[in-house]
N, C-alpha and C positions, 0 to 999 in steps of 0.2 A: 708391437710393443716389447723391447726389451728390460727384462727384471736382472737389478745389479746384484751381484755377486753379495754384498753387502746386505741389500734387503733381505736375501735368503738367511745371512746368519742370524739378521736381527728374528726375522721371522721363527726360525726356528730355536733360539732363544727365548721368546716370547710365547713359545708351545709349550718349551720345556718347565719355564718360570708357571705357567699354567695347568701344566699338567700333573707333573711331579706333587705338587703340595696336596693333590686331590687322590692319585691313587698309589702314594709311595703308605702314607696311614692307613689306607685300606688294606694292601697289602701283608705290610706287617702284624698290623690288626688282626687279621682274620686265622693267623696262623697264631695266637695268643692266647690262653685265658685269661678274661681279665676278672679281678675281683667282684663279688656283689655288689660292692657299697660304690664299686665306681661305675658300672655300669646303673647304679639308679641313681648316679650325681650327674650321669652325662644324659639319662632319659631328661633330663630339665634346659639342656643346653641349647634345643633348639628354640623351646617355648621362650627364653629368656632371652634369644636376639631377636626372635620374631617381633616380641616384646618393646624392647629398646628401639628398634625399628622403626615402630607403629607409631609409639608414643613419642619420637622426633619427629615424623612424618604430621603428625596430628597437632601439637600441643605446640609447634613454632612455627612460624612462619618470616623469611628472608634470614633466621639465625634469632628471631626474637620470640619471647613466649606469648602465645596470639592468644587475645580475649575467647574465653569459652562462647559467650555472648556471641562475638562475630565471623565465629570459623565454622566455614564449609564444611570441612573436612573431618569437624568432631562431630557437628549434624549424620553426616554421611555416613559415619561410622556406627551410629545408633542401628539402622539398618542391617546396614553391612553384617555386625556380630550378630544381631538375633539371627540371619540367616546364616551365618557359619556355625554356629552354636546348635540350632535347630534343623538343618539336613547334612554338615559336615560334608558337603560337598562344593568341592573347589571352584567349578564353573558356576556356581549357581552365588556364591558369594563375590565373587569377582564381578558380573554380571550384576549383581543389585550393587554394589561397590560407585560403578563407572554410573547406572542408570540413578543412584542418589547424586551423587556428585551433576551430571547432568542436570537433571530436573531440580536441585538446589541454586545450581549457577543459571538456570534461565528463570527462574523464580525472584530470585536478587534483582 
């Protein structure tokens, strides 16, 4: 199998579009001091997409806002948090995540 000349550049375009935007901020970051107030503005940033995430993933369904009443997926989540909340361990919440969602959808 020959790879075209072409694929390569896309290919390594499509590194560099990936790559760069992750560790060009680190980078310079790390060489930086940055202020107090902004390092405890940005300690919130990750809670805040995880956030936004969740509650799209949860609270619609096909792009519409799905009945509390009839969603899987806010069931599953009851779960889910007391076990993230209560051992703050990643497999273990994942792991009851997938086994509610399971045992929810053959219950249905």
């Amino acid at each position: 199998m020959e790879v075209s000349r072409e694929f390569l550049w896309i290919l390594l375009g499509a590194s560099l579009v990936t790559w760069l935007p992750r560790v060009l901020p680190l980078a310079v970051l790390s060489r930086v001091s940055l202020p107090g107030w902004l390092l405890r503005y940005l300690h919130y940033v990750p809670v805040a997409v995880m956030t936004a995430l969740l509650a799209q993933e949860v609270l619609t369904t096909d792009g519409e806002w799905a009945a509390p009443a009839e969603s899987l997926k806010l069931a599953a989540l009851v779960p889910t948090l007391a076990v993230a909340i209560l051992t703050r361990h990643l497999l273990a919440t994942v792991l009851t995540g997938m086994a509610s969602m399971a045992i929810l959808a053959w219950l249905r």
